[in-house]
VOTORLUM-710405 format. One record per residue: residue in three letters; x, y, z of N, C-alpha, C, CB in turn. Coordinates in steps of 0.001 Angstrom, whole numbers, padded with zeros to 6 digits, always signed. Each point is the difference from the previous one (the first is absolute). Glycine has a CB too. Example, Ala and Ser with C-alpha at 12.3 -4.5 7.8 and 13.67 -1.06 7.14 Angstrom:
BEGIN
ALA+013190-005690+007800-000890+001190+000000+000900+001200+000000-001892-001173+001246SER+001542+002223-001966+000820+001190+000060-000770+001090+000730+001184-000628-002145
***
This chain:
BEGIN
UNK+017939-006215+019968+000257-000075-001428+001043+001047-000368-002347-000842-000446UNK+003344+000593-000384+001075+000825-000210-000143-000090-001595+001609-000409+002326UNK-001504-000668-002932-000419+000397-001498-001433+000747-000753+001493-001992+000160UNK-001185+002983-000807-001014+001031-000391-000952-001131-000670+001552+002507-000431UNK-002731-001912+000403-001534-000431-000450+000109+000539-001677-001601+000453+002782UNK+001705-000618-003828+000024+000357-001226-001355+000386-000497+001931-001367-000219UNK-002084+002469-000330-001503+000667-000474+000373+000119-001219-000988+001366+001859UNK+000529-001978-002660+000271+000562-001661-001626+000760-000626+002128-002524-000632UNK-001170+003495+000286-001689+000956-000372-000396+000907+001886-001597-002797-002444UNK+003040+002859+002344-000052+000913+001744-000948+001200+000231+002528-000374+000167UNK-002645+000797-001364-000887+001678+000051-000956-000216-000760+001705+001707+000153UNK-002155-002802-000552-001635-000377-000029-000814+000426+000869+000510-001712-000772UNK-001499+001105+000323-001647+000091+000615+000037-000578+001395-001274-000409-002352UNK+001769-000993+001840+000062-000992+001069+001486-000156+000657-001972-001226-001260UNK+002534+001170+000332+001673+000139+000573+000116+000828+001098+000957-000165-002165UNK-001082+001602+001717+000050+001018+001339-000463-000096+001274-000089+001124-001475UNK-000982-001569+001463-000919-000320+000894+000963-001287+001097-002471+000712-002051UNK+002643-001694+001502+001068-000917+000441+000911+000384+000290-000543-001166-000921UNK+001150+001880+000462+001766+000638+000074-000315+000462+001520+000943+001229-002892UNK-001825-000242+002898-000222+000990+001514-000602-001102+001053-000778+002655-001251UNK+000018-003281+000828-000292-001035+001281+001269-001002+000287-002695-000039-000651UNK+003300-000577-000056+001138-000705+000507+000680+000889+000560+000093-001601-001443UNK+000590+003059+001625+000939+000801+000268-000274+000660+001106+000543+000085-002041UNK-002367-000099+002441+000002+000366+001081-000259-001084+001226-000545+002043-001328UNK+000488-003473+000923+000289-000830+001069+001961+000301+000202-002572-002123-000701UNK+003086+002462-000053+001268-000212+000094+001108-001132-000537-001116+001167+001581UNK+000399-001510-002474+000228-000782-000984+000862+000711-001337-002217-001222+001014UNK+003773+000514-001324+000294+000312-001304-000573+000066-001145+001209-000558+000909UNK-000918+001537-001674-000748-000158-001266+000720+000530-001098-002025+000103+001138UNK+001929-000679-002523+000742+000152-001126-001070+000397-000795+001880-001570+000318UNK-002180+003031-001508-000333-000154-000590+000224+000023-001632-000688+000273+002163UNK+000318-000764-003279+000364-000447-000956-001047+001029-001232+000926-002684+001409UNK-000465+003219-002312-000990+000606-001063+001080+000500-000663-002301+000624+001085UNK+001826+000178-002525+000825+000338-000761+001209+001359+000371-002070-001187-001421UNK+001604+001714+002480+000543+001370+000573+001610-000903+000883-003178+001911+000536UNK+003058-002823-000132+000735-000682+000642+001074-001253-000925-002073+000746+001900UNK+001212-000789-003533+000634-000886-000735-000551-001304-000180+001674+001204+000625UNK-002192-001101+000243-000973-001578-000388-000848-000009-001131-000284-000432+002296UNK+000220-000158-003746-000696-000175-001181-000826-001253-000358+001703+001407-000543UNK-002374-001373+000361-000829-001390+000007+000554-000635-001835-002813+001074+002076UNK+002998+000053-002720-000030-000157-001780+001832-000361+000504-002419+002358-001962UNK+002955-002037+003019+001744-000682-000251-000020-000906+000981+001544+002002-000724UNK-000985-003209+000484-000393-000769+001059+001772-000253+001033-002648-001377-001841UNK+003263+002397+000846+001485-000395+000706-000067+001606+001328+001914-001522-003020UNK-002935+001850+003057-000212+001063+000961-000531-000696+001410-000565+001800-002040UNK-000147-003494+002044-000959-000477+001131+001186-000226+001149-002201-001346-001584UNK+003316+000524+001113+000665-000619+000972+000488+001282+000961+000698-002231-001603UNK-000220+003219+001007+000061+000947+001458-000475+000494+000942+000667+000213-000902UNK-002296-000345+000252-000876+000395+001344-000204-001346+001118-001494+001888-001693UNK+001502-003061+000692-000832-001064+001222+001862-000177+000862-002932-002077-001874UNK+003843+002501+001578+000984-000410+000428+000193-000029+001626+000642+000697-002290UNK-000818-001680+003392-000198+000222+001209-001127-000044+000536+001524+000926-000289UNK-002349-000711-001062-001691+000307+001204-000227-001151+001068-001610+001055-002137UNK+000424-000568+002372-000339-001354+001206-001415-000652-000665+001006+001362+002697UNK-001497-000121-003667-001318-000497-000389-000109+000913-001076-001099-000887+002170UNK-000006+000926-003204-000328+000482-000868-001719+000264-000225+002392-000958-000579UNK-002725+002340+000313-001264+000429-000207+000228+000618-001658-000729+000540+002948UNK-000255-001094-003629+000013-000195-001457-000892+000788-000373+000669-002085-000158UNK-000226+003102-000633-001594+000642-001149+001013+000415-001157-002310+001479+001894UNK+001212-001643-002284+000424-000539-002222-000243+001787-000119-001734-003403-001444UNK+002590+003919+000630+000043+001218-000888-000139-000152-001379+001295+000819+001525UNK-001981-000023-002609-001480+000391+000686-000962-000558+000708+000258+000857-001401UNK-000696-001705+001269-001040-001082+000275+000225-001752+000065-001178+002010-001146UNK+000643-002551+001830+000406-001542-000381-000570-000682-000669+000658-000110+001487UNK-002029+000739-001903-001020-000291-001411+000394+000356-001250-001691+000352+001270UNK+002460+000046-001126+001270+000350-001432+000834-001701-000821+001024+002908+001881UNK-000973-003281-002983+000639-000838-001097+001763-000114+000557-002007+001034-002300UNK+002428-001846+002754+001440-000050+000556-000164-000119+001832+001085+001746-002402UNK-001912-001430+002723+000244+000363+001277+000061-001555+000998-001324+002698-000578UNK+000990-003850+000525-000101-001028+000035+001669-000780+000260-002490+000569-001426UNK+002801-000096-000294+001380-000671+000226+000455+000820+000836+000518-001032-001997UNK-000311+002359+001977+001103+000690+001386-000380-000361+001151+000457+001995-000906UNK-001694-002396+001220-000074-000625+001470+000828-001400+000103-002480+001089+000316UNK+002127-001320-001149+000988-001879-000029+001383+000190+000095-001469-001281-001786UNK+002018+002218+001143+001430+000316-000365+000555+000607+001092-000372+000273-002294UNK-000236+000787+003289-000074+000682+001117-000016-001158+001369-001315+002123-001531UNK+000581-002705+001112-000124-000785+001143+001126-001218+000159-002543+000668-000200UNK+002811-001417-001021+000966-000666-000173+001227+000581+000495-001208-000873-001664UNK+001969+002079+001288+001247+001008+000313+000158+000328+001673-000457+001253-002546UNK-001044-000897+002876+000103-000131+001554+000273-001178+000485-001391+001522+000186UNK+000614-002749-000350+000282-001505+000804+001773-000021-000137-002701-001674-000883UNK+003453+001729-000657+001114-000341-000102+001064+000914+000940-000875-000929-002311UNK+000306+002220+002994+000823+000698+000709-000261+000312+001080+000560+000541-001518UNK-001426-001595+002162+000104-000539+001536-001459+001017+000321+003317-000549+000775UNK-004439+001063-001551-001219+001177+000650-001179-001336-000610+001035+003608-000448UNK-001715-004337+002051-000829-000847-000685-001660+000337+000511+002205-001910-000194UNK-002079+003377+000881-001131+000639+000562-000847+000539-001081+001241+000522+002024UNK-002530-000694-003069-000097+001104-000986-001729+000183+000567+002138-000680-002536UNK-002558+001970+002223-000823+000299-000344-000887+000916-000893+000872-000992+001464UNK-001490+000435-002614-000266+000351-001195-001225+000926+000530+000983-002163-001603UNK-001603+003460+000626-001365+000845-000018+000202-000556-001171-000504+002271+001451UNK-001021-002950-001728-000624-000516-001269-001458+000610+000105+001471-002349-000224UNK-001880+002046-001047-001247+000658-000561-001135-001126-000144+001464+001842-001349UNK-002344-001515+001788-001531-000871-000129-000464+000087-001312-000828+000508+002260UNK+000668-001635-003057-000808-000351-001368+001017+000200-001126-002417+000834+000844UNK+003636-000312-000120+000505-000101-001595+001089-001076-000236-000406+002543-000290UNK+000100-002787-001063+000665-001096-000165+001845-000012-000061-002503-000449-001174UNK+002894+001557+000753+001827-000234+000481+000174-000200+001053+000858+001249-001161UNK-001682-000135+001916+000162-000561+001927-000014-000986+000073-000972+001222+001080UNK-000134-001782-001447+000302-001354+000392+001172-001273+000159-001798+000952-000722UNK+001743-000494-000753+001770-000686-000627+000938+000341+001191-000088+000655-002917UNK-000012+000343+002583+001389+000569+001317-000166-001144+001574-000353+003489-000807UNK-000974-003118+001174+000219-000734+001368+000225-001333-000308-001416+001418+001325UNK+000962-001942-003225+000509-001694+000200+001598+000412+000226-001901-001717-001933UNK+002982+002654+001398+000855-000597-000238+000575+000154+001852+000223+000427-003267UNK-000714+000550+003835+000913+000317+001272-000624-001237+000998+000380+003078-000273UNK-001359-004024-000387-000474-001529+001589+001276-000647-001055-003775-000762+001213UNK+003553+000606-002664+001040-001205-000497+001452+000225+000526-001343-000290-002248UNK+002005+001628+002735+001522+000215+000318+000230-000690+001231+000228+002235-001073UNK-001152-002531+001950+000412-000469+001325+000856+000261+001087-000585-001068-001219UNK-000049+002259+001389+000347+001960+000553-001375-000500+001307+000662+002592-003170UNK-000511-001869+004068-000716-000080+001154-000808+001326-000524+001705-001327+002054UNK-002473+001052-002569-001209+001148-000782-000772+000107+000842-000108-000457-002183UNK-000825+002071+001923-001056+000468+000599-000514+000467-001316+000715+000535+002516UNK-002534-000410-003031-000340+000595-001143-000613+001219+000332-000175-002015-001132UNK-000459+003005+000761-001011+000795+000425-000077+000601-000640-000011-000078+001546UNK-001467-000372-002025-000734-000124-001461-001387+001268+000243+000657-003310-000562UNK-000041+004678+000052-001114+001402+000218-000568+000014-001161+001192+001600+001458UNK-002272-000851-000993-000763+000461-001041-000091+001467-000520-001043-001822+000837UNK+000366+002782-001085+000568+001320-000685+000022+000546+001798-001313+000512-003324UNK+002140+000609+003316+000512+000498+001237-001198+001419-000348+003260-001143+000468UNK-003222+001471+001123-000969+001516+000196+001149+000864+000043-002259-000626+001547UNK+003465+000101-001547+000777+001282-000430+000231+000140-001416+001107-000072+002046UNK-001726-000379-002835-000262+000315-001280-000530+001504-000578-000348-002444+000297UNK-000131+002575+000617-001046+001085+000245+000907+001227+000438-002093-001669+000785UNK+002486+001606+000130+001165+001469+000997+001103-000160-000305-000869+000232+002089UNK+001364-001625-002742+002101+000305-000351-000117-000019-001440+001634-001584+002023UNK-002906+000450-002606+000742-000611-001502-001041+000762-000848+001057-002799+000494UNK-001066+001491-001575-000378+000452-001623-001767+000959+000171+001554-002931-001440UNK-002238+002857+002249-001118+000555+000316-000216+001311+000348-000174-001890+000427UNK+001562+002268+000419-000139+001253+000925+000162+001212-000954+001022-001166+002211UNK-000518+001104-003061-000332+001741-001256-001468-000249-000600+002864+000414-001326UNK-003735-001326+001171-001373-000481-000391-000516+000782+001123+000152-002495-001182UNK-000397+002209+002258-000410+000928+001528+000383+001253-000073+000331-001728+001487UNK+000830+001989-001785+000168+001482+000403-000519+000613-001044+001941-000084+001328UNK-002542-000295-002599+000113+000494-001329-002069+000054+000244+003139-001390-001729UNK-003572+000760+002550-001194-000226+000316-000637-001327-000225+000029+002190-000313UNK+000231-002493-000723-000356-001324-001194+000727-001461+000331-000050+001936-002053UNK-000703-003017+002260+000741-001232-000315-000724-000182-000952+000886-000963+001886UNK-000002+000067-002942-000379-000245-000901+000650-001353-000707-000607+002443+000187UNK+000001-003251+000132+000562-001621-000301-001233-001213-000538+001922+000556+002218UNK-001533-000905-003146-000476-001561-000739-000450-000724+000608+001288-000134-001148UNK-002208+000468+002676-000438-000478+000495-001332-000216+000715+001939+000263-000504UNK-003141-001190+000694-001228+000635+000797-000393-000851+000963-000844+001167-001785UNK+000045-002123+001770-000185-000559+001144+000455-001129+000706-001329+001042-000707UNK+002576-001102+000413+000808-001592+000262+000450+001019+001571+001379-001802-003169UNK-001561+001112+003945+000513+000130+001832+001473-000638-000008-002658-000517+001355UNK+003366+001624-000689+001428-000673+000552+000525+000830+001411+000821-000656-002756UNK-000593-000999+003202+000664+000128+001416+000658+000767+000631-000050-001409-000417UNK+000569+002405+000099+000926+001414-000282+000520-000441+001683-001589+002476-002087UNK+003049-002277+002200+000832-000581+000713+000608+001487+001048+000509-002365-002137UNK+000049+002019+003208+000571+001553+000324+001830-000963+000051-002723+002038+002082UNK+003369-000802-002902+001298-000144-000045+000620-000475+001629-000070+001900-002229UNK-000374-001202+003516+000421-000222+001108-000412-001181+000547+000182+002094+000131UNK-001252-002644-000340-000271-001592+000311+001227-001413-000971-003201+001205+000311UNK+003621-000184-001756+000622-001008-000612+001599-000496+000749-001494+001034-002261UNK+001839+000634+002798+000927-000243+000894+000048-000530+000964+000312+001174-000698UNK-000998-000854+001563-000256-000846+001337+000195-001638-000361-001901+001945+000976UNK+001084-002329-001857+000168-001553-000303+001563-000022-000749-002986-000647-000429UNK+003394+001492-000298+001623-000464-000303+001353-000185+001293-000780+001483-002355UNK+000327-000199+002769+000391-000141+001548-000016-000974+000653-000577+001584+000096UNK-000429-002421+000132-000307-001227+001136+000987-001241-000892-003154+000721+001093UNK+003031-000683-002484+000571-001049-000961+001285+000080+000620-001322+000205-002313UNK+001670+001131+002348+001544+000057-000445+001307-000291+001672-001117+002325-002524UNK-000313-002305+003173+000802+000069+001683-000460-001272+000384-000098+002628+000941UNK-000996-003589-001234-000383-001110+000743-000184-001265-001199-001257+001666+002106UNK+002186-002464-001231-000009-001007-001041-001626-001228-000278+003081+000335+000785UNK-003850+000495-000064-001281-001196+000815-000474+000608-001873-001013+000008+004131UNK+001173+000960-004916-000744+000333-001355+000595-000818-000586-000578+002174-000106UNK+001612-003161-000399+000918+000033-001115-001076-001230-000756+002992+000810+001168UNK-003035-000841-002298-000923-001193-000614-001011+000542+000067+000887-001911+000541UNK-001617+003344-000443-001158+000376-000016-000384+001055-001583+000271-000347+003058UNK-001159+000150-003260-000489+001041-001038-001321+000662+001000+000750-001514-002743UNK-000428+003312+002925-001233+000771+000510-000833+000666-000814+001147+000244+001647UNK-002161-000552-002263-000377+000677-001119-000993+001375+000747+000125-002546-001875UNK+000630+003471+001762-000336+000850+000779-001443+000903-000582+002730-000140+000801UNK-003701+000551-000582-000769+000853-000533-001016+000929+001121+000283-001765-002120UNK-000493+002892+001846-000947+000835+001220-001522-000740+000640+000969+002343-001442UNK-001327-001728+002192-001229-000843+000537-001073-000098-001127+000370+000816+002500UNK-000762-000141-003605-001106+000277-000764+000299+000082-001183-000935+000927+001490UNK+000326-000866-002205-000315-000165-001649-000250+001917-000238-001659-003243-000194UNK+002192+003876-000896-000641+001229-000222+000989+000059-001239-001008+001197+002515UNK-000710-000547-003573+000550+000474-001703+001176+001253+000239-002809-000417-001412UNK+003481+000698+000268+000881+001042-000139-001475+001247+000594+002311-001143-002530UNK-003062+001044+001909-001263+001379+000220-000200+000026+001590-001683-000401-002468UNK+001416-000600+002993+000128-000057+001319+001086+000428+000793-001246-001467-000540UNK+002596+001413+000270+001256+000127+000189-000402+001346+000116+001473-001873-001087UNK-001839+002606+000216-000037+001276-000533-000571+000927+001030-000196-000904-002293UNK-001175-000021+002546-000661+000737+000727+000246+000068+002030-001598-000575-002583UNK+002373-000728+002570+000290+000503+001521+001437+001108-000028-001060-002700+001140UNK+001432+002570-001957+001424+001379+000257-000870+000854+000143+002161-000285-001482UNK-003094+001003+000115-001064+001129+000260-000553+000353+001270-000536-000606-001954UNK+000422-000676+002858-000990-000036+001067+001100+000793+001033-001743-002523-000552UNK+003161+001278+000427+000372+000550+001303+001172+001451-000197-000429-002856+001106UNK-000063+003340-002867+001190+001500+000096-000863+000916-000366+002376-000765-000771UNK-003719+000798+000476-000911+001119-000232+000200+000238-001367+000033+001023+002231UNK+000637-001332-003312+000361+000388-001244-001686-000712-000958+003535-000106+000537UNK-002847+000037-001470-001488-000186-000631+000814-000608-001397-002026+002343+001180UNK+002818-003360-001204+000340-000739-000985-000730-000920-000485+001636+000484+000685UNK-001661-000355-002300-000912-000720-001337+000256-000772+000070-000281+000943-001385UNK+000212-002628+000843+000018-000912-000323-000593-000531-001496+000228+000172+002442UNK+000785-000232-002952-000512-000591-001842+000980-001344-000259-000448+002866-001386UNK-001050-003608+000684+000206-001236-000496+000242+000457-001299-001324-001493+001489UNK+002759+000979-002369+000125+000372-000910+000330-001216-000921+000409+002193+001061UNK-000496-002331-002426+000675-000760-000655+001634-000298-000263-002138+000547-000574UNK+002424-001526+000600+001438-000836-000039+000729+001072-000988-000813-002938+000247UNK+000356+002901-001510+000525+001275-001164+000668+001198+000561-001960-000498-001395UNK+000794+000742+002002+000175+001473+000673+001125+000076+001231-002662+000405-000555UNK+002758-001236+001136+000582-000202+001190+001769+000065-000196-002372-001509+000747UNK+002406+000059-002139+001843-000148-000583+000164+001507-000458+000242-002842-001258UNK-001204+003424+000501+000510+001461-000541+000149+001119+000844-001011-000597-001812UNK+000627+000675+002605+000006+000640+001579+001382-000378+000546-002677-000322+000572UNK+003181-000865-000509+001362-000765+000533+000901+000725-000806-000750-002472+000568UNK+000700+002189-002240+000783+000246-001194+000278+001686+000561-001238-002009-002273UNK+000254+002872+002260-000124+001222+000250+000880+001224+000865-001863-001382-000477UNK+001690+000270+001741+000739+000348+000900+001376-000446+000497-002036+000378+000216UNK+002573-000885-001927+001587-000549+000088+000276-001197+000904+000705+002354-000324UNK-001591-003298+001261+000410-000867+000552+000715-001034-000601-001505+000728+001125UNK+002312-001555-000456+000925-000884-000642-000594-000810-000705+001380+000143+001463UNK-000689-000857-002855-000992-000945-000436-000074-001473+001012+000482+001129-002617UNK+000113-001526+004049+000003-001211+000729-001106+000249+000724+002323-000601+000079UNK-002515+001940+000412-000898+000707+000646-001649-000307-000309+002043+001657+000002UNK-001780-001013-000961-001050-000014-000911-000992-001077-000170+001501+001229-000907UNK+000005-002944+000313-000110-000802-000485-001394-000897+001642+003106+000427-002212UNK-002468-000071+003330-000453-000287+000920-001272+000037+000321+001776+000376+000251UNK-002350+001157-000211-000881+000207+000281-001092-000251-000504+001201+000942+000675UNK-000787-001145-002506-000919-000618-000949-000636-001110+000447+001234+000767-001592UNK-000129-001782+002330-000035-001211-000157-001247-000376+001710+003142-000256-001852UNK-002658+001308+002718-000518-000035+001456-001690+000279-000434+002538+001114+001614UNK-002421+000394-002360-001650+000396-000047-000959-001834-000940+000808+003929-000565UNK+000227-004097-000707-000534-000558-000916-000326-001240+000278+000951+001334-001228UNK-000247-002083+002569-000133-001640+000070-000205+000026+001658+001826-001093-002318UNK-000832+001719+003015-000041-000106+000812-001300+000047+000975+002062+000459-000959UNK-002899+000933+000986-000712+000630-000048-001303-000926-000283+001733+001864-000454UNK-001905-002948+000105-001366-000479+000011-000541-000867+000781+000269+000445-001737UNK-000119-000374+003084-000801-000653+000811+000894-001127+000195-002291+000852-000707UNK+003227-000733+000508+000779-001709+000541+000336+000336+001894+001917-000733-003097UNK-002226+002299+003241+000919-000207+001472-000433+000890+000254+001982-000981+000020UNK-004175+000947-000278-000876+000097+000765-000376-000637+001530-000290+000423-002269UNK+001418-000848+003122-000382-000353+000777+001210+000113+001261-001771-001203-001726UNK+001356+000901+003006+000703+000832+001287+000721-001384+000197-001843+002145+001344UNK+003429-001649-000884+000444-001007+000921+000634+000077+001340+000103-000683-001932UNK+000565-000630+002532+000500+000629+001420+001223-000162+000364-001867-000298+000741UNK+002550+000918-001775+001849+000024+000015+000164+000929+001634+000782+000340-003508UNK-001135+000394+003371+000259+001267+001016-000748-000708+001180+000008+002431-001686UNK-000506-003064+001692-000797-000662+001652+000459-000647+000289-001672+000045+000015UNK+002508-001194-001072+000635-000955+000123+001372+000037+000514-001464-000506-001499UNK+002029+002139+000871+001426-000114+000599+000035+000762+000883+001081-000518-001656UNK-002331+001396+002177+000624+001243+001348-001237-000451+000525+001527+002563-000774UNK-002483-003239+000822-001016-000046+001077-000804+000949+000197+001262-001101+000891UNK-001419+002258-001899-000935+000445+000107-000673+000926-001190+000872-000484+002224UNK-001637+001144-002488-000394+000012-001363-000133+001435-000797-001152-002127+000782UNK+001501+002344-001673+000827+000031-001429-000968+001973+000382+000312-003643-002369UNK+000441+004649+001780-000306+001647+000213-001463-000066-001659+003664+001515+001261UNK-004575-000976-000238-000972+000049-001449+000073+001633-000773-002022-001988+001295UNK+001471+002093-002232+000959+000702-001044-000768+001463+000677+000560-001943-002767UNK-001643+002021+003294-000700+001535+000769+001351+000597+000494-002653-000855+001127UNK+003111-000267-000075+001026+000431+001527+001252+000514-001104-000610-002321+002574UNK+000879+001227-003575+001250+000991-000987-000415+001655-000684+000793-002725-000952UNK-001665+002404+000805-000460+001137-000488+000041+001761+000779-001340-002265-000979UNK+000801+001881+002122-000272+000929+001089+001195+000000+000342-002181-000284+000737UNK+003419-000556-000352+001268-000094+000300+000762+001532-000979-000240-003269+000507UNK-000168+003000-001982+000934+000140-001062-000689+001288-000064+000802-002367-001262UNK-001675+002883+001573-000688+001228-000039+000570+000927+001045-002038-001135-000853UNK+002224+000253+001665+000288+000570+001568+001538+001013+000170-001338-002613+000969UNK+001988+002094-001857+001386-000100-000697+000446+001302-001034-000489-002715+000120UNK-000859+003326-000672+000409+000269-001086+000080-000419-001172+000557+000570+001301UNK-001130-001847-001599+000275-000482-001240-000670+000342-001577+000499-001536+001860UNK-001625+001806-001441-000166+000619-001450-000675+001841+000395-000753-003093-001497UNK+001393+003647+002365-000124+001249+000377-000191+001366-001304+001473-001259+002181UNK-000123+000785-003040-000364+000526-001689-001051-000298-000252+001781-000224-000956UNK-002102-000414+000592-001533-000633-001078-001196+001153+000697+000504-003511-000215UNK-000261+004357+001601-001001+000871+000364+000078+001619-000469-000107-001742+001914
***
């Protein structure tokens, strides 16, 4: 392969993760984000990144559960077919409904698609919106006993990886999720287990939660998101396990303890002691 592999959202969660595994088979790679010029809000910024690729790995900034995000997949995907990149593979979101949209529009372009459809990531916890909640001692979220699949960012790669190098995926949706079901409180309590810390867990009201958001200056898209994740998302629609990750690597999916003890192992919430 001589034409670069295109990562948009390169220094993501999941992006990164991809970027370094394609690069250390020895595989080209292009990556795409705002540091590099790529804008999702300008769309006369797309054609330079897919320009040449051989393939495309897709994640929506901020989120793809976000109002708009749908059409830029259609519009994205369309711009690639017309300039010869007919490899794509989309990170979509489980239960929500723009995702969804989005993956209708990237089967309707008639693009040699791959989907892979996660659920909330355990690096939520050690990179993202969670990890000052931990170090601060306290989680504290609009949430109590609804169970979710909590995903490890490195399994999401591995399956983008296999999409993006073997054509035996193309026409597949992997709806990827961890081996088990566990509440945010649960979440809570295996980090505790495997870093010795002694972090709270509070179920709080929705009120309390946007003013907490408002508080701490987050963006209003941000914001708009999380409302929408705790408030709809969040109720049991995606109470249940699937086998994206068995299905595309043959073998099965990091349960959220082993992330945990991993992310401890590391340093990761070393402050919070």
């Amino acid at each position: 392969m001589t034409k670069p592999i295109l990562i948009i959202g390169g220094r993501g969660k999941t992006g990164s993760r991809v970027a370094d595994r394609l690069a250390a088979r020895g595989l080209p790679v292009r990556l795409a984000s705002r540091s590099t010029g790529f804008d999702w809000t300008d769309r006369s910024t797309w054609a330079a990144a897919l320009r040449g690729a051989a393939s495309v790995y897709i994640t929506y900034y901020p989120d793809i559960a976000i109002k708009g995000a749908a059409e830029a997949i259609g519009a994205i995907a369309q711009l690639a077919l017309s300039i010869g990149v007919r490899r794509l593979v989309l990170l979509s979101g489980r239960g929500e409904v723009e995702a969804q949209r989005a993956e209708e529009q990237l089967i309707a372009s008639s693009a040699d698609w791959t989907i892979v459809r996660a659920s909330w990531f355990n690096q939520n916890f050690d990179e993202g919106q969670f990890l000052d909640m931990v170090l601060g001692g306290e989680v504290a979220l609009p949430v109590d006993t609804v169970g979710e699949p909590f995903v490890d960012a490195d399994d999401i790669a591995d399956v983008a990886v296999a999409a993006l190098t073997d054509e035996r995926h193309i026409g597949e949706v992997y709806e990827v999720t961890g081996p088990r079901l566990l509440t945010f409180r649960q979440a809570v309590e295996e980090i505790n287990r495997a870093s010795g810390l002694e972090v709270q867990f509070r179920t709080l009201p929705a009120h309390e939660f946007l003013d907490s958001l408002v508080n701490s200056e987050v963006p209003d898209e941000i914001a708009g998101l999380l409302e929408e994740l705790f408030g709809e998302v969040l109720d049991g629609r995606n109470e249940s396990l699937a086998d994206g990750v068995q299905r595309a690597l043959g073998r099965q999916p990091q349960d959220f303890a082993e992330f945990a003890r991993a992310a401890a192992a590391k340093g990761a919430w070393r402050r919070a002691a």
